[in-house]
Every structure is written in C-alpha cells, then in structure tokens.
TORPA-4810 file (N, C-alpha, C, O; in nm, 3 decimals):
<nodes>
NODE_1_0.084_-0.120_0.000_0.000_0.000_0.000_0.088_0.125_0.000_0.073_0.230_-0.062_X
NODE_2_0.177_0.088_0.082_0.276_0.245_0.083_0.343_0.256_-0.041_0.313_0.351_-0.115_X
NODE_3_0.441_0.163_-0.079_0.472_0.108_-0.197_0.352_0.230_-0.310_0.364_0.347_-0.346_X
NODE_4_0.266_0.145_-0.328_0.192_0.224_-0.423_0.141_0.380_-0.445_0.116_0.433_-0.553_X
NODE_5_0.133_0.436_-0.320_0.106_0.540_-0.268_0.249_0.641_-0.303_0.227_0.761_-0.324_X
NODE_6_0.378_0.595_-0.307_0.459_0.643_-0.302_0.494_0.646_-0.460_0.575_0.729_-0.499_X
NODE_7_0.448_0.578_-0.528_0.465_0.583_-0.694_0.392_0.660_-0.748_0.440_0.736_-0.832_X
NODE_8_0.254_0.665_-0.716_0.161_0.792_-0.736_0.176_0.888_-0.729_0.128_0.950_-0.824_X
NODE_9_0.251_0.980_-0.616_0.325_1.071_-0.567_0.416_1.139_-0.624_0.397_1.260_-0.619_X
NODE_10_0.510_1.104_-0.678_0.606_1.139_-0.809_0.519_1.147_-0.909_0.552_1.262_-0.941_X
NODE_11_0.438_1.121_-0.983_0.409_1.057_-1.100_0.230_1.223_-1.119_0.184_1.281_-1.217_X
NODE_12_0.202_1.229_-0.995_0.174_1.343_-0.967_0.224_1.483_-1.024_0.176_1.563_-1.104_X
NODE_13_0.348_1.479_-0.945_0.408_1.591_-0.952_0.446_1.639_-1.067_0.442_1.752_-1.115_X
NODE_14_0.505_1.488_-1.125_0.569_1.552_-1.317_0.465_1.590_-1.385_0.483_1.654_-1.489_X
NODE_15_0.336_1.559_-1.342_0.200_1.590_-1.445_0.222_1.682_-1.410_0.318_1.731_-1.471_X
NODE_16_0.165_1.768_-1.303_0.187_1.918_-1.263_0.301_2.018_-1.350_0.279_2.119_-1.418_X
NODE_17_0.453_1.937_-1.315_0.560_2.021_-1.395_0.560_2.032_-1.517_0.629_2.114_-1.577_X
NODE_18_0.474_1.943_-1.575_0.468_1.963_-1.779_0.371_2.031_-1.810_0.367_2.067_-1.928_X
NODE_19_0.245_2.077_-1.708_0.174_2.187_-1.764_0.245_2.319_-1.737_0.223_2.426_-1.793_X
NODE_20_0.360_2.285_-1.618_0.408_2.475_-1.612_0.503_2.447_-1.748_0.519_2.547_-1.818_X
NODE_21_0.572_2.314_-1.797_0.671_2.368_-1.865_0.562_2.403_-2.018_0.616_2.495_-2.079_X
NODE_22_0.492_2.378_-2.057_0.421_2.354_-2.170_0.418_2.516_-2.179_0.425_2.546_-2.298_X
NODE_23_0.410_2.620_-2.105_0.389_2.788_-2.099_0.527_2.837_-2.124_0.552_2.952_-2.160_X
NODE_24_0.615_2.744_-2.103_0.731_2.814_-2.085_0.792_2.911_-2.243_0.852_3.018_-2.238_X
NODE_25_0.760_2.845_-2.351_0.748_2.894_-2.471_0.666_2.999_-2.505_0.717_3.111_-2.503_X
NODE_26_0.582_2.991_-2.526_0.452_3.131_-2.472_0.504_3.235_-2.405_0.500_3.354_-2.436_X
NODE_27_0.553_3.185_-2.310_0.645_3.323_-2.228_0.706_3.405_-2.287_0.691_3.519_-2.333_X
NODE_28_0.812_3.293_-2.276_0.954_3.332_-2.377_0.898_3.413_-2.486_0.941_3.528_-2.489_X
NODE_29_0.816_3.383_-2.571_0.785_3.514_-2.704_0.711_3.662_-2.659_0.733_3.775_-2.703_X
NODE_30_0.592_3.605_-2.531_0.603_3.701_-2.504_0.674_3.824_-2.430_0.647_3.943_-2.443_X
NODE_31_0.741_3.784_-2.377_0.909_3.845_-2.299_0.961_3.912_-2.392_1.002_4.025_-2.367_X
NODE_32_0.978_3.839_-2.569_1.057_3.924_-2.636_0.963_4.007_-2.729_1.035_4.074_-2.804_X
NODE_33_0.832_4.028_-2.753_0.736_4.102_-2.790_0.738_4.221_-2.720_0.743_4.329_-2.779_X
NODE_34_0.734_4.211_-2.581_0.757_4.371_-2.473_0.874_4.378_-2.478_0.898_4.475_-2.406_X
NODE_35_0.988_4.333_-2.522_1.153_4.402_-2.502_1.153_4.452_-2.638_1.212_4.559_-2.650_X
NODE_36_1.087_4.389_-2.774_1.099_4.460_-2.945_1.020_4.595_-2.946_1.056_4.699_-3.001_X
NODE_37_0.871_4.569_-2.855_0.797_4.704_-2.854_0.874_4.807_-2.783_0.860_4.916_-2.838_X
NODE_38_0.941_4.809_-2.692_1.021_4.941_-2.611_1.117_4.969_-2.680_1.134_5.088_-2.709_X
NODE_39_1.214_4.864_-2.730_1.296_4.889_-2.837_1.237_4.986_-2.994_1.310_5.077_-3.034_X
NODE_40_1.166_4.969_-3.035_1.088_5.014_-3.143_1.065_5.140_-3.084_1.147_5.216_-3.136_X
NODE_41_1.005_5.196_-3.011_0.976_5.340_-2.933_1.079_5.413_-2.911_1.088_5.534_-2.934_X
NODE_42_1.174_5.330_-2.857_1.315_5.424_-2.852_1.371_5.454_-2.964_1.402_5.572_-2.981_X
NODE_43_1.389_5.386_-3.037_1.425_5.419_-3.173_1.351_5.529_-3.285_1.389_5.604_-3.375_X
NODE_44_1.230_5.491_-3.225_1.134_5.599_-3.327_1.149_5.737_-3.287_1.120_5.826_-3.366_X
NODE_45_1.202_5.770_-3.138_1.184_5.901_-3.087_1.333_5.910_-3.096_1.374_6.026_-3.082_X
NODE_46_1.426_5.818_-3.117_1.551_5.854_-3.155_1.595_5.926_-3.328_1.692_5.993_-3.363_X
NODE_47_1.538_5.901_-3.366_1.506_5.918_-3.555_1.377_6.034_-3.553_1.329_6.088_-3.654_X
NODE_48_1.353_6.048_-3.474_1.235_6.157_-3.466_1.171_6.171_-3.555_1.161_6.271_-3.626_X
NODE_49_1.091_6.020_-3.566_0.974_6.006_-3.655_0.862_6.078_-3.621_0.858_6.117_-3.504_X
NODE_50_0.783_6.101_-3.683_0.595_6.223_-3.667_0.569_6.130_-3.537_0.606_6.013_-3.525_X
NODE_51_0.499_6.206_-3.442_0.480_6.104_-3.314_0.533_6.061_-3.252_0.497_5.979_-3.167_X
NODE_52_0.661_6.110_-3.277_0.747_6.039_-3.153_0.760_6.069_-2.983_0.842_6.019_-2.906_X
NODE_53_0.612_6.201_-2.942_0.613_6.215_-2.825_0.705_6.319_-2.779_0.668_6.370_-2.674_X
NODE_54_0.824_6.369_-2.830_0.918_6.453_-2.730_0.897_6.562_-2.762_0.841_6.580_-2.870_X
NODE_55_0.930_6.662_-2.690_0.881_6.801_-2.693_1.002_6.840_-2.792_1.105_6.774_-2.808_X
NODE_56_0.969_6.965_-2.859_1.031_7.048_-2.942_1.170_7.083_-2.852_1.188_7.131_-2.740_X
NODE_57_1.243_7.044_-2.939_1.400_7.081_-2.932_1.441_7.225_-2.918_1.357_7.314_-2.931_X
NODE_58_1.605_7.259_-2.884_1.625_7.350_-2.783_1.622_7.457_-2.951_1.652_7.410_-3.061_X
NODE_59_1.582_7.593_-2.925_1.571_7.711_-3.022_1.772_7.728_-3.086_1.873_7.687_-3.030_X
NODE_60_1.759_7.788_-3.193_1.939_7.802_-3.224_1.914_7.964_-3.175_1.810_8.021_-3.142_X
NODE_61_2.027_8.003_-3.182_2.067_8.093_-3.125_2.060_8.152_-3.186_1.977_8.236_-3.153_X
NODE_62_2.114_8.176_-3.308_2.139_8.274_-3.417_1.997_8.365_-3.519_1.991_8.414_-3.631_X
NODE_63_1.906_8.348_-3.406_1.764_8.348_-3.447_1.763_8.527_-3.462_1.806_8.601_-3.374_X
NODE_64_1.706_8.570_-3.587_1.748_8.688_-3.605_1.670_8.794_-3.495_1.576_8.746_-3.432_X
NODE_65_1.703_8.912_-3.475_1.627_8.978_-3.348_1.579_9.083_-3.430_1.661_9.133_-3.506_X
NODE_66_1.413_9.146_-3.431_1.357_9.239_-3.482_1.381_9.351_-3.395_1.405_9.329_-3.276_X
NODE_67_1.376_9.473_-3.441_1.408_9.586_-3.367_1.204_9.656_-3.317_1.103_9.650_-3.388_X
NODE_68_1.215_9.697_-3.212_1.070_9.736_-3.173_1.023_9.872_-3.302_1.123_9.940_-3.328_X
NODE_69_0.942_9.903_-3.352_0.844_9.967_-3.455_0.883_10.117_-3.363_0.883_10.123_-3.240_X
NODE_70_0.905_10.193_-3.424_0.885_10.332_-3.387_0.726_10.340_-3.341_0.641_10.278_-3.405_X
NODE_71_0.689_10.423_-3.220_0.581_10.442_-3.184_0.493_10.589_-3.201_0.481_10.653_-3.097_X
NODE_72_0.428_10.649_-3.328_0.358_10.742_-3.380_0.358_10.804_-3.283_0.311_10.755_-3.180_X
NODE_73_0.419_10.948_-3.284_0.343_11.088_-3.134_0.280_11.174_-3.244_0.325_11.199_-3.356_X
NODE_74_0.183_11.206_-3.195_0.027_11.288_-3.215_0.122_11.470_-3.172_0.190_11.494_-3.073_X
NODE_75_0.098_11.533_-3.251_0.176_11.672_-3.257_0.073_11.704_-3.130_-0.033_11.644_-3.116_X
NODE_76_0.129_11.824_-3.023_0.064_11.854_-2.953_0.054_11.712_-2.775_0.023_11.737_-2.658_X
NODE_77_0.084_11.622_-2.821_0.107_11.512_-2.729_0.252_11.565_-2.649_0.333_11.631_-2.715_X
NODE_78_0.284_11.529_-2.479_0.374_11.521_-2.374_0.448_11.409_-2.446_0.388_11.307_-2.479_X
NODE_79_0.574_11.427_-2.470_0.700_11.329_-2.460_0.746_11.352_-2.378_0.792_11.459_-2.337_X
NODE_80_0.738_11.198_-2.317_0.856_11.207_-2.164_0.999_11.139_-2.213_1.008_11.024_-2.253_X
NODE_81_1.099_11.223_-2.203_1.219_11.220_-2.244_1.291_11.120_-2.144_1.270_11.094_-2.026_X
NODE_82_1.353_11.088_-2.207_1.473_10.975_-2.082_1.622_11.002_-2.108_1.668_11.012_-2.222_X
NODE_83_1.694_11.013_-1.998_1.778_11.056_-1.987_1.871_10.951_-2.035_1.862_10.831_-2.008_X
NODE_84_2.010_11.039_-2.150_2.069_10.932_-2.197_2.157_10.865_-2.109_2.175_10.934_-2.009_X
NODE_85_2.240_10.723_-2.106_2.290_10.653_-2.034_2.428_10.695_-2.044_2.489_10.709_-2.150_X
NODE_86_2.481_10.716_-1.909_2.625_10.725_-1.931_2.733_10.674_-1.942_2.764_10.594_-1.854_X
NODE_87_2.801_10.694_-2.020_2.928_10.608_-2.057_2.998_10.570_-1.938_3.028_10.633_-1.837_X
NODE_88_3.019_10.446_-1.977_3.081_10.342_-1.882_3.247_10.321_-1.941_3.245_10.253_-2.043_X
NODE_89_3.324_10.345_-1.920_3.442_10.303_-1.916_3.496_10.140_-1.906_3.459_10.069_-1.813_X
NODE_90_3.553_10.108_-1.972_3.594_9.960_-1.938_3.631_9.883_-2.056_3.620_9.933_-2.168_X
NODE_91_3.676_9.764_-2.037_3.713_9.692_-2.188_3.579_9.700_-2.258_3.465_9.710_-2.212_X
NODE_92_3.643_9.691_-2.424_3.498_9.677_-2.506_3.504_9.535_-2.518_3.598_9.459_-2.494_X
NODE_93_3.340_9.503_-2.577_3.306_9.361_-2.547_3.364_9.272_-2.667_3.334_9.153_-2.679_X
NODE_94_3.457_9.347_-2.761_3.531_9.249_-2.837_3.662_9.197_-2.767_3.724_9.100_-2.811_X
NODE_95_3.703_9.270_-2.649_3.798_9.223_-2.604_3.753_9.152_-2.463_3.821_9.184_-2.365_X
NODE_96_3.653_9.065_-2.442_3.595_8.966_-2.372_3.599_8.852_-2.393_3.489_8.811_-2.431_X
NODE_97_3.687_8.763_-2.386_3.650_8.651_-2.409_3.614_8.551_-2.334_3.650_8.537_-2.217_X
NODE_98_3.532_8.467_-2.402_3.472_8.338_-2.340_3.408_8.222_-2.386_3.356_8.250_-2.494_X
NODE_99_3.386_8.103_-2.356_3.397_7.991_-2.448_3.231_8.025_-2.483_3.145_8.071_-2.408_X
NODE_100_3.222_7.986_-2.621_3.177_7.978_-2.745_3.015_7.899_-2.761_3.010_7.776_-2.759_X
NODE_101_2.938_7.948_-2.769_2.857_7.839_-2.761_2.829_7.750_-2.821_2.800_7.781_-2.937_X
NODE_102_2.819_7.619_-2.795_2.826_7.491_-2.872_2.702_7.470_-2.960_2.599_7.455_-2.895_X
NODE_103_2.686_7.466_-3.122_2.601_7.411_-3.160_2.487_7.307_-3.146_2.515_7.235_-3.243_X
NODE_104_2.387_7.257_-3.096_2.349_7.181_-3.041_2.225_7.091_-3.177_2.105_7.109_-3.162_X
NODE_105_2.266_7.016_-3.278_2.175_6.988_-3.358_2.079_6.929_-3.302_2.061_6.915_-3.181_X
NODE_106_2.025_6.898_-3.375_1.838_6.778_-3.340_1.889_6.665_-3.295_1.909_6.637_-3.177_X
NODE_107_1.913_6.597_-3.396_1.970_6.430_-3.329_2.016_6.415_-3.195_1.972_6.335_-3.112_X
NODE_108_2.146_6.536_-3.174_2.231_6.562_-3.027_2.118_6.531_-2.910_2.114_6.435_-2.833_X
NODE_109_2.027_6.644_-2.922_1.908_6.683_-2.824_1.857_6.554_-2.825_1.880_6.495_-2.719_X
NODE_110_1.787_6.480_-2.919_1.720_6.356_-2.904_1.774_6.262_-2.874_1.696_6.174_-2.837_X
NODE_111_1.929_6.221_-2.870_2.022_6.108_-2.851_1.997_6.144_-2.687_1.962_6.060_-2.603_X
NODE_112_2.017_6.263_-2.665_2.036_6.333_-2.482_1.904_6.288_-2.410_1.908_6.282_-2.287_X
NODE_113_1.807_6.263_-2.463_1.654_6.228_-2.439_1.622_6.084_-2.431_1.525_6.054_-2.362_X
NODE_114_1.687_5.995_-2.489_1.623_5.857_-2.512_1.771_5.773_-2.482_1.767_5.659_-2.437_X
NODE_115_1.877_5.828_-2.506_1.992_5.775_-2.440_1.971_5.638_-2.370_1.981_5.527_-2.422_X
NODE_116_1.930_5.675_-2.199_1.909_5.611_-2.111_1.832_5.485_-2.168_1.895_5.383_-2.136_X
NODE_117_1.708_5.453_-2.247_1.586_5.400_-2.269_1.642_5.228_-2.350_1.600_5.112_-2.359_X
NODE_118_1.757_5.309_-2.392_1.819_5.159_-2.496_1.911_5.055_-2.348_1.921_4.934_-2.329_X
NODE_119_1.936_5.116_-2.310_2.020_5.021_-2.217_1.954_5.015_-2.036_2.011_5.020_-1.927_X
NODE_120_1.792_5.002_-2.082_1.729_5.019_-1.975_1.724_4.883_-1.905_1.740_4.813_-2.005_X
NODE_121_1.713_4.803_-1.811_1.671_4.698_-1.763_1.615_4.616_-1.802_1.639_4.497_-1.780_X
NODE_122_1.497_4.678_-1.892_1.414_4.559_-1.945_1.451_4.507_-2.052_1.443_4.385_-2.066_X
NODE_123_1.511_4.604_-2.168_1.545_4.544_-2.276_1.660_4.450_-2.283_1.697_4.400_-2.389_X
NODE_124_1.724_4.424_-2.152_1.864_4.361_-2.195_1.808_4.205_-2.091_1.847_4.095_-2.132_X
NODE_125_1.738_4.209_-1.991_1.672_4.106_-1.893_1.596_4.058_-1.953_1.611_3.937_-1.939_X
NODE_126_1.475_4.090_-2.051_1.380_4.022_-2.128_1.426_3.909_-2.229_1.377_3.798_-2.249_X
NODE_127_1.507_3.955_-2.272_1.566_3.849_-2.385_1.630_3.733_-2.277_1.604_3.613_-2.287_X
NODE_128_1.705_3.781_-2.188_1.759_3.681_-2.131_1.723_3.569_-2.075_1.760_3.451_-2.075_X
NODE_129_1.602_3.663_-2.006_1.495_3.565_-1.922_1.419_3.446_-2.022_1.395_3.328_-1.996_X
NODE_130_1.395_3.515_-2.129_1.319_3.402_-2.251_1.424_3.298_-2.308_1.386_3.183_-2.328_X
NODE_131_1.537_3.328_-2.330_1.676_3.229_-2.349_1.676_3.134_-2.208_1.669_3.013_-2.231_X
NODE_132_1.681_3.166_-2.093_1.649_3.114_-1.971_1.548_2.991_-1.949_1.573_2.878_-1.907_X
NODE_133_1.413_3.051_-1.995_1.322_2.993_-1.977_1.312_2.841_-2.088_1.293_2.725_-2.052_X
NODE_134_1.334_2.896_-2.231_1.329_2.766_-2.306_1.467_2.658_-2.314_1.462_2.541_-2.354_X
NODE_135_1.576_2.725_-2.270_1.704_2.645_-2.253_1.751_2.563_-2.131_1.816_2.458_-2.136_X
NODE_136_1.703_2.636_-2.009_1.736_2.594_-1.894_1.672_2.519_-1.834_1.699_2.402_-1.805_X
NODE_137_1.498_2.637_-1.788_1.398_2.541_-1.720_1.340_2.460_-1.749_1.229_2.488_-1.795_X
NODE_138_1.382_2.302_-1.736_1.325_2.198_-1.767_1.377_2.106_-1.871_1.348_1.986_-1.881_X
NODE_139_1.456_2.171_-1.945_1.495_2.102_-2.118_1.469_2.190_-2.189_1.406_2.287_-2.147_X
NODE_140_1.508_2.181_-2.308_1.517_2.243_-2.419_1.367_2.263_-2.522_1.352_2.196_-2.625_X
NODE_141_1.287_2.344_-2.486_1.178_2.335_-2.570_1.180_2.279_-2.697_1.280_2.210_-2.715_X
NODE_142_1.065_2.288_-2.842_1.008_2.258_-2.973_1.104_2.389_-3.031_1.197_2.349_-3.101_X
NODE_143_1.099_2.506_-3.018_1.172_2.633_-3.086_1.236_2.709_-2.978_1.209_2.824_-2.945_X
NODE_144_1.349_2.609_-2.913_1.417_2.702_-2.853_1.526_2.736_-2.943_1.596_2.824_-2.894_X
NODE_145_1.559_2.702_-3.044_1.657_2.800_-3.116_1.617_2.913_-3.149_1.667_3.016_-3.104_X
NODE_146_1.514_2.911_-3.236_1.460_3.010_-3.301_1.434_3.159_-3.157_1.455_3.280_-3.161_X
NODE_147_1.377_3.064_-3.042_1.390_3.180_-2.938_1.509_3.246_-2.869_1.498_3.335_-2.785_X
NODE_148_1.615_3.197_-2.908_1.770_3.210_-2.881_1.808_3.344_-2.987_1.865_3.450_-2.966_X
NODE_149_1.741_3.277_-3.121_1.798_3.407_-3.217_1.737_3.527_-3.231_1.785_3.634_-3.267_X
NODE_150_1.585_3.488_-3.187_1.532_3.644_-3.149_1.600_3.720_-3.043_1.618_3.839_-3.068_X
NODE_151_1.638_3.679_-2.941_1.701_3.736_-2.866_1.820_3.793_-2.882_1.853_3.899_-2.829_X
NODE_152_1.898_3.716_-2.965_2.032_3.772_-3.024_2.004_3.918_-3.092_2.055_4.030_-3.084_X
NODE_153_1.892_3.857_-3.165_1.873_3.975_-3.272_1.797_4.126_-3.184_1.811_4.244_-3.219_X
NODE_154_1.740_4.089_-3.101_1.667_4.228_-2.996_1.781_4.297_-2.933_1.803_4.418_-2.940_X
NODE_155_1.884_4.170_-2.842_1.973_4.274_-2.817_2.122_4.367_-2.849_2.202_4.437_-2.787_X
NODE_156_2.092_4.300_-3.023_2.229_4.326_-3.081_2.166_4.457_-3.109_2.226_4.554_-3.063_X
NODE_157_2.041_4.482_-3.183_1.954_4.612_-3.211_1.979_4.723_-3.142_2.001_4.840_-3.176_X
NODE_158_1.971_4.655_-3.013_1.980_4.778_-2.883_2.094_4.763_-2.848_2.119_4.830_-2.748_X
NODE_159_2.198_4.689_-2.895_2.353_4.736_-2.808_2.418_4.875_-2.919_2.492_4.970_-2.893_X
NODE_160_2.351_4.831_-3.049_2.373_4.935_-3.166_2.374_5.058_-3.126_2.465_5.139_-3.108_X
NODE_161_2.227_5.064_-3.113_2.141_5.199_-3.101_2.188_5.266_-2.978_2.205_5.387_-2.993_X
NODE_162_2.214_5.217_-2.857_2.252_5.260_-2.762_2.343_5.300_-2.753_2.360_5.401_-2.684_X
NODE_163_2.449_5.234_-2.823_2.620_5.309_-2.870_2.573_5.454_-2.963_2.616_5.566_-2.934_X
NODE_164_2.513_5.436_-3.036_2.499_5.540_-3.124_2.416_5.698_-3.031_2.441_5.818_-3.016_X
NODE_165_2.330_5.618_-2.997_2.286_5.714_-2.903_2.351_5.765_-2.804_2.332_5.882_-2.772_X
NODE_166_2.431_5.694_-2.744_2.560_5.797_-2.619_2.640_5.823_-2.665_2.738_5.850_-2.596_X
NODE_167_2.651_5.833_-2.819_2.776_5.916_-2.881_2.712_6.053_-2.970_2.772_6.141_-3.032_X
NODE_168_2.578_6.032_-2.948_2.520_6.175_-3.006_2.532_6.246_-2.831_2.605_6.341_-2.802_X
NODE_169_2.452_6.180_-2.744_2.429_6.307_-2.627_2.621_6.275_-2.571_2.648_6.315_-2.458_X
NODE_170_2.699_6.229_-2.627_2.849_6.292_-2.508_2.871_6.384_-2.617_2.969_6.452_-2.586_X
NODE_171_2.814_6.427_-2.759_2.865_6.537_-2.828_2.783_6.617_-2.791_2.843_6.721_-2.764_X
NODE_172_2.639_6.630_-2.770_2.578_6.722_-2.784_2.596_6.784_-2.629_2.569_6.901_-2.658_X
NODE_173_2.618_6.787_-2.506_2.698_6.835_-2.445_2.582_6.865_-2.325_2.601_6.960_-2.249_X
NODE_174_2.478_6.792_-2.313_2.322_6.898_-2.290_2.289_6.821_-2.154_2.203_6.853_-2.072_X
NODE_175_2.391_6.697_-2.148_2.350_6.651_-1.948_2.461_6.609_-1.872_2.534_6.510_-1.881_X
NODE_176_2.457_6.724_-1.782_2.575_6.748_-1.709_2.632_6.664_-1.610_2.530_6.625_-1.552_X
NODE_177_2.722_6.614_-1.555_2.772_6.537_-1.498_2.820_6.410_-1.510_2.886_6.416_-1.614_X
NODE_178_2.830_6.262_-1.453_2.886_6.159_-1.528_2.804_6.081_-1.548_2.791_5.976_-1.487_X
NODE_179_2.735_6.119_-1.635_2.615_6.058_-1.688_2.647_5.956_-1.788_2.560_5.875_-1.819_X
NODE_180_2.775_5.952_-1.846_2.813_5.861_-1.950_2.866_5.780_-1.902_2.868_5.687_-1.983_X
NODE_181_2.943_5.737_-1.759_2.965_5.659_-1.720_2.888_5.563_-1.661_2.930_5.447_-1.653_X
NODE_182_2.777_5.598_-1.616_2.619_5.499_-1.590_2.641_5.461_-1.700_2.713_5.362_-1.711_X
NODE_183_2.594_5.516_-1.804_2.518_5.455_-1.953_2.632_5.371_-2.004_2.610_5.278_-2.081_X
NODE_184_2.751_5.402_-1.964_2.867_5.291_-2.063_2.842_5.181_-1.976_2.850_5.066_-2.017_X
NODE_185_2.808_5.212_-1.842_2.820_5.042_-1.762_2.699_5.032_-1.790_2.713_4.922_-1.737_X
NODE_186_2.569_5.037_-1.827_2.482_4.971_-1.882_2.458_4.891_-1.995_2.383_4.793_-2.004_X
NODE_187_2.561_4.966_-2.116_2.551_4.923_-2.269_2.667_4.827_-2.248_2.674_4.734_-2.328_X
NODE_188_2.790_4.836_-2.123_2.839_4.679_-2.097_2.787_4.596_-2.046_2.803_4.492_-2.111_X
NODE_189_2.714_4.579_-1.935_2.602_4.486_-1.919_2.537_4.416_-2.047_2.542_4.295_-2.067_X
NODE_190_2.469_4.523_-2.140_2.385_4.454_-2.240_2.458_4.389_-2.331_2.402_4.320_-2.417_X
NODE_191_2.624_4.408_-2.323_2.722_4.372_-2.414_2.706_4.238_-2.361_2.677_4.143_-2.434_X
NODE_192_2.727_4.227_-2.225_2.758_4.071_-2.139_2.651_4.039_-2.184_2.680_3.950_-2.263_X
NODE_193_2.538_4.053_-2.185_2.407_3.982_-2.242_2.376_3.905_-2.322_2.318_3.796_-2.326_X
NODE_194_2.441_4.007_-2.423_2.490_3.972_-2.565_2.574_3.835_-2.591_2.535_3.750_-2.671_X
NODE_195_2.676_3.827_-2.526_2.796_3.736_-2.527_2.728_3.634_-2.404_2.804_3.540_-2.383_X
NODE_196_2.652_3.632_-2.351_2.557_3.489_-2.338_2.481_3.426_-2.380_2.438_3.323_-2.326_X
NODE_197_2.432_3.488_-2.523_2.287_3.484_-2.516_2.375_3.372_-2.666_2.338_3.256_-2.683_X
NODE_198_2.480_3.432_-2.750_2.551_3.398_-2.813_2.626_3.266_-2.809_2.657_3.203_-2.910_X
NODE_199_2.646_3.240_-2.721_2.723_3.152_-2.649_2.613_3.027_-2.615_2.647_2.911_-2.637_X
NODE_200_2.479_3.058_-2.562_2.380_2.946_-2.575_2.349_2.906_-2.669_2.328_2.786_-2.687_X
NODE_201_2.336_3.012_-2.774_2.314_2.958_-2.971_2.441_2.888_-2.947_2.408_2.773_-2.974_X
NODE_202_2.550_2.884_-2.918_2.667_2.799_-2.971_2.684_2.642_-2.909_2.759_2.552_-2.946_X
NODE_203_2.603_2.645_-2.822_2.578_2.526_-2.756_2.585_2.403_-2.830_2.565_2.406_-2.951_X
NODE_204_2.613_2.286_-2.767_2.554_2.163_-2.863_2.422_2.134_-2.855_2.381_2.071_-2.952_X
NODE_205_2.333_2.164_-2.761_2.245_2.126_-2.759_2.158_2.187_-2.869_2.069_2.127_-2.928_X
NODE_206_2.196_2.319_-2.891_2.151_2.438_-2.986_2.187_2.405_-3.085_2.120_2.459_-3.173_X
NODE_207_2.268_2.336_-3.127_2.365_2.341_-3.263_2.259_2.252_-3.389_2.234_2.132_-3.374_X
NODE_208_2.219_2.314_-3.482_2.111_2.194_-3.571_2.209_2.130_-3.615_2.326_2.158_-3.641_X
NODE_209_2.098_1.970_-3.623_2.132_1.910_-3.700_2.199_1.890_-3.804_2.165_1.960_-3.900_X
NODE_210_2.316_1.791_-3.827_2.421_1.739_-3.954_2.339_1.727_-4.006_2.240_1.680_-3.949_X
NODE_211_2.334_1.767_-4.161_2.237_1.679_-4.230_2.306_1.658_-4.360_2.238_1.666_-4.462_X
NODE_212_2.426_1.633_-4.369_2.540_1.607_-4.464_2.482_1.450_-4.501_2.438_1.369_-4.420_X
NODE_213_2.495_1.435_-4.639_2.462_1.259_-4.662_2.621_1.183_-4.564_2.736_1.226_-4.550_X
NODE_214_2.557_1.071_-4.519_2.667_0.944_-4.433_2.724_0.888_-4.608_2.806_0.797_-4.619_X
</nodes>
C-alpha cells in the first residue's frame, strides 16, 4: 500500500511540472514582444519620426532679433524724455573673451533624451529571461533556437542603437555630470548579455542538425 502510494506521488508531480513547462514557450515570445515594442519606441523618438512624443527641441541661437516699430506721437502730445545713459568706461566687449557656444543639432538633443531608454533593464533582462526559460527550465523546448535568435537579434539592435545614441548626447553636451559613465556600464552589461545569449546559440544542444549525406 505504501509502496503504491509512493509511486503515485512522483508521478503526480511531473504531471503538474509539464503543464508549467508547456507555458514556458509562450512566455519566452512574449518576454521578447515587450523588449521589441520598447525597443521600437526608442528608436522611433531617436530618428524623430511624426509622433514620436518629445517636446520640441532646444531654439538656435542665431535666431534673427527684430528691432521694436517706432511708436507714432500725435503733434501737440507730452514726450517724456529719458535721460541718456552714461558712458561706462571699461574693456569693449570684443575684447571679452569666453567659451563659445556649442552648436546643439536635433539628433544631439534627441540622442540626450532617449539615451538612457536603450540600455534600460528591461530590454537587456527580457531576452535573457526568454533564453532562460526555453534552454534551462526543464529542457530544451520545440523552438528554442529560433527563441535564442530572437534574442540575439533584440539585443544586438539595442547594443547598436545605444552606442549610437551615447555618442550623439556625449557630443551634444546637454547633461551634465557623469552621466556617460552609468550609460557605458549599462551598454556593458547589455554587451555581457549579448555574449551569453551567443554563447547558448553555440551550444551543442543548440547546434542543428548534420544533415550532410553518411
């Protein structure tokens, strides 16, 4: 009786574990569906497609200045006179110098804005977690390759974009402090990501099939 009771028992449990693993695929795509959609957003407001949400960029400088309209006096009208200003003594303002102001294009401003967004948490953990889920927990799913190379491919996208993007905002000059040193140890993180996620495609277990004639 115990005997039997104790075979049931196991035999239990694996039923249980093959309906969680049976989701585990499902996951996994959806994991990399919300890491492609945030990816896709960052990029669109990086390229500053129509809609991309960010507010209008900083004004240029060189914006020409109108002089105020002479204001009509009516003959017979009080003019109140103002007294002219007196000369000030001192260097003239060509002999002032001081650093220059930096051009600041569009891209700069928008790289300075979405920067952060490519090498955010989710996009570099999502892929991983779905490589995780069909490689590790349990065995090797029906399409765990194919879920290996989406992942490759999400976070090679965003290790791109994210390089490109912290090399527009360290030119464009517009956020102060060591703000590039966060973002470089982030886009190395997503690098390490990268070089795991790579490394599980290289697997044997991953590796397809010979299919060379014997």
């Amino acid at each position: 009786m115990s005997d039997q009771l104790g075979e049931d028992v196991p035999s239990e449990t694996a039923q249980s574990w093959d309906s969680v693993r049976r989701v585990r695929e499902p996951v996994a795509w959806a994991l990399l569906v919300v890491a492609a959609i945030a990816l896709l957003v960052s990029a669109w407001q990086l390229f500053g497609l129509p809609g991309d949400g960010l507010p209008a960029g900083p004004v240029a400088a060189s914006a020409p200045v109108t002089a105020p309209s002479p204001v009509p006096v009516t003959p017979g009208t009080p003019v109140t006179t103002v007294p002219s200003p007196v000369p000030v003594t001192g260097p003239s303002p060509a002999a002032v110098t001081g650093p220059s102001p930096v051009a600041v294009t569009s891209f700069g401003w928008r790289a300075s804005a979405v920067a952060p967004q490519f090498a955010a948490g989710g996009i570099f953990t999502l892929p991983v977690l779905s490589v995780i889920l069909v490689a590790f927990a349990g065995g090797l799913t029906d399409r765990a390759r194919r879920v290996v190379q989406t992942a490759i491919s999400v976070l090679a996208v965003a290790l791109g974009l994210g390089v490109l993007s912290w090399l527009g905002a360290l030119g464009a000059h517009l956020r102060p402090g060591v703000w590039f040193i966060f973002d470089a140890t982030d886009l190395a993180a997503m690098a390490a990501a990268l070089t795991f996620t790579v490394a599980v495609l290289r697997s044997q277990p991953l590796r397809p099939p010979d299919r060379s004639p014997s």
